[in-house]
C-alpha positions in Angstrom: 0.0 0.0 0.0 1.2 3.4 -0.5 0.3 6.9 0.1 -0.9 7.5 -3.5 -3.6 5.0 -2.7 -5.0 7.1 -0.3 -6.7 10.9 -0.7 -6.6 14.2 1.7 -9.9 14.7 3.8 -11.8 15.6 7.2 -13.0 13.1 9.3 -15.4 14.6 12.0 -16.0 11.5 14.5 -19.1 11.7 17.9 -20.1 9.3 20.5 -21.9 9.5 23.4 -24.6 7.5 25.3 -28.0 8.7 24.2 -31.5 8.0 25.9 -34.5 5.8 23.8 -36.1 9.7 24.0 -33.4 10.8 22.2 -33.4 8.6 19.6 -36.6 10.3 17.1 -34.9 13.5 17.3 -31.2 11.9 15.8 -33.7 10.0 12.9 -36.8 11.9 12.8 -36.9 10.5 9.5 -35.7 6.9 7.4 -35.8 8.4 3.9 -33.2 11.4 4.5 -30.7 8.4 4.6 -29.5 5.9 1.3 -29.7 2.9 3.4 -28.9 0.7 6.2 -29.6 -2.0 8.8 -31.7 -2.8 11.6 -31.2 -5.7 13.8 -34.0 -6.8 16.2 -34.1 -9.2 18.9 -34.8 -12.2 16.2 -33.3 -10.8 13.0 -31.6 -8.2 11.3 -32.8 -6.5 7.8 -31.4 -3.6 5.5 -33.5 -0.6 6.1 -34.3 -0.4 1.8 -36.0 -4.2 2.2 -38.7 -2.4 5.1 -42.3 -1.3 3.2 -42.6 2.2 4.4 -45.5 1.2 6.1 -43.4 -1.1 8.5 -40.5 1.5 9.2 -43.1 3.8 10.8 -43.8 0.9 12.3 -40.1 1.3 14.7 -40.2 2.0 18.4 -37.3 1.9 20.7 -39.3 1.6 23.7 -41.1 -1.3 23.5 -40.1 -4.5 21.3 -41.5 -4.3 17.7 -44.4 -6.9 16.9 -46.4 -5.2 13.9 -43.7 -5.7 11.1 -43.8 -9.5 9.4 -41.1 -11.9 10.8 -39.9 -9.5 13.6 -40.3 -9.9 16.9 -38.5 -7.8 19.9 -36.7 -4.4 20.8 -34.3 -3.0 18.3 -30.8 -3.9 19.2 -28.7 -2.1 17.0 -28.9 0.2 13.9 -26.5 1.7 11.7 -27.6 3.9 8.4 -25.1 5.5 6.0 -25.6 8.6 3.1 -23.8 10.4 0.7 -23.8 13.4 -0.8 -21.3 13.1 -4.1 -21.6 16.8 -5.3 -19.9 17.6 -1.6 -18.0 14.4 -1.1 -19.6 13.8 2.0 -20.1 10.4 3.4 -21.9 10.1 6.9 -22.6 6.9 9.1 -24.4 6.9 12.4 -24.2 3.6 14.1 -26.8 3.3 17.6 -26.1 0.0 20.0 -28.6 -0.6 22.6 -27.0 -0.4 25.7 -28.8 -0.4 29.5 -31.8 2.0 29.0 -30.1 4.1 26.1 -28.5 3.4 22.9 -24.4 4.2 22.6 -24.3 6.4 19.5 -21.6 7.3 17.0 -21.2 9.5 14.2 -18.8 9.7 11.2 -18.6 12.2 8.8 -16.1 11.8 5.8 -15.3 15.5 4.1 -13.7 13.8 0.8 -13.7 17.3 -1.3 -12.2 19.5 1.6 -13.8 22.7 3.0 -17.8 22.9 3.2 -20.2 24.8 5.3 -21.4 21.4 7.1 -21.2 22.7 10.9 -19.4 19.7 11.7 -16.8 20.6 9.4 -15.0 22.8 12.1 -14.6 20.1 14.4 -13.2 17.6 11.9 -9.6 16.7 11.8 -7.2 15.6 8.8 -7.3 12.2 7.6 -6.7 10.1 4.7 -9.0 7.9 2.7 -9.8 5.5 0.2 -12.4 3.5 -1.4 -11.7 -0.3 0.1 -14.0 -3.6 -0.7 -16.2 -4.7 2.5 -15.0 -8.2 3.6 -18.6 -10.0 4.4 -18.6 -12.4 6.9 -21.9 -15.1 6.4 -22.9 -18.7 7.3 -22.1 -21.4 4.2 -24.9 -21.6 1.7 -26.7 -18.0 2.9 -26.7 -14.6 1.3 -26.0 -11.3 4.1 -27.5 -8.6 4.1 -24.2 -6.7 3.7 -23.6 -8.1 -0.3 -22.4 -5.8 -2.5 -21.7 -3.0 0.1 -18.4 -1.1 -0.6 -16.3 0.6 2.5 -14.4 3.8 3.3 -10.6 3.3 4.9 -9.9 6.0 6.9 -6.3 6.8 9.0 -6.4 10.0 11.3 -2.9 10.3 12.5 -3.6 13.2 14.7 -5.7 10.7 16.5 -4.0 7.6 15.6 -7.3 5.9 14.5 -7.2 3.7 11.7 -11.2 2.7 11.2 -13.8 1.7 8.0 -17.3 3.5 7.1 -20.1 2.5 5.0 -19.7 4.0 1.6 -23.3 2.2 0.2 -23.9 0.0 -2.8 -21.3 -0.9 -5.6 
C-alpha cells in the first residue's frame, strides 16, 4: 500500500450515550438516509428491504411486533448517506445499551472545506475507497452483499477505522 492510494480529507468523528427519547430527534426520518440496517431481537434487515409502512412501524421503547417476521426491541442500527456533489459520506451507528442506545457519528469530508457545521470540528485524515469483507454462514446470502467501504487513518488521533460508503 502506499500513500498514493489514499486521498486528503476531514473526518469529523461523535459518541456519546443517548436516551430511547433521544433517539426520534437523531432519525426523525428513514428516507433522508440511502440505506442501512436494523437488527432486532430475532433478526436483522437492510432498512431499503422495510415497506414504508413497516418502518413507521419502529419504536425503541417497547419491542417491535407489527412488522412480518420480527419480533422484539431494536438492538442495533447503523444507516449511511452520501452526498457526491460535496464528497460527503456520513454513518451513524446506535447499540442498545442499559436503558439508552451508545451512538456514534462519522462524517467523511472527501472534497475538503464545506459549510457542514461539523466541518469545524473535523480533523485531517486520509482515505480510500476499500471492498467490504462480508462475513456469512455457508450456503446463505448477508444482508451486507455488494456494500463497498471507506478506509480512513487519522494520525492526529491515531485511528485507523472503516465506514459504510453504500452500494457498488
Amino acid at each position: 500500500m502506499s500513500k498514493n492510494d489514499f486521498s486528503d480529507g476531514f473526518v469529523f468523528y461523535e459518541s456519546g450515550l443517548k436516551t430511547v427519547s433521544d433517539i426520534d430527534s437523531l432519525i426523525p426520518d428513514f428516507s433522508r438516509w440511502e440505506d442501512g440496517y436494523i437488527a432486532f431481537a430475532n433478526t436483522e434487515m437492510r432498512v431499503n428491504a422495510l415497506k414504508k409502512e413497516d418502518v413507521s412501524k419502529i419504536i425503541y421503547t417497547d419491542p417491535v411486533q407489527d412488522i412480518p417476521d420480527v419480533r422484539g426491541y431494536v438492538m442495533e442500527m447503523d444507516l449511511w448517506r452520501k452526498d457526491a456533489n460535496k464528497g460527503i459520506w456520513e454513518e451513524i451507528a446506535l447499540e442498545r445499551e442499559d436503558r439508552g442506545f451508545f451512538w456514534q457519528q462519522w462524517k467523511l469530508f472527501g472534497n475538503g472545506k464545506t459549510d457542514d457545521p461539523d466541518f469545524k470540528k473535523a480533523d485531517c485524515c486520509y482515505w480510500r475507497m476499500a471492498d467490504t469483507l462480508v462475513g456469512k454462514p455457508v450456503g446463505k446470502t448477508s444482508i451486507f452483499e455488494n456494500l463497498k467501504s471507506l478506509e480512513i487513518v487519522c494520525p492526529q488521533h491515531r485511528l485507523h477505522f472503516f465506514i459504510t460508503a453504500g452500494e457498488v
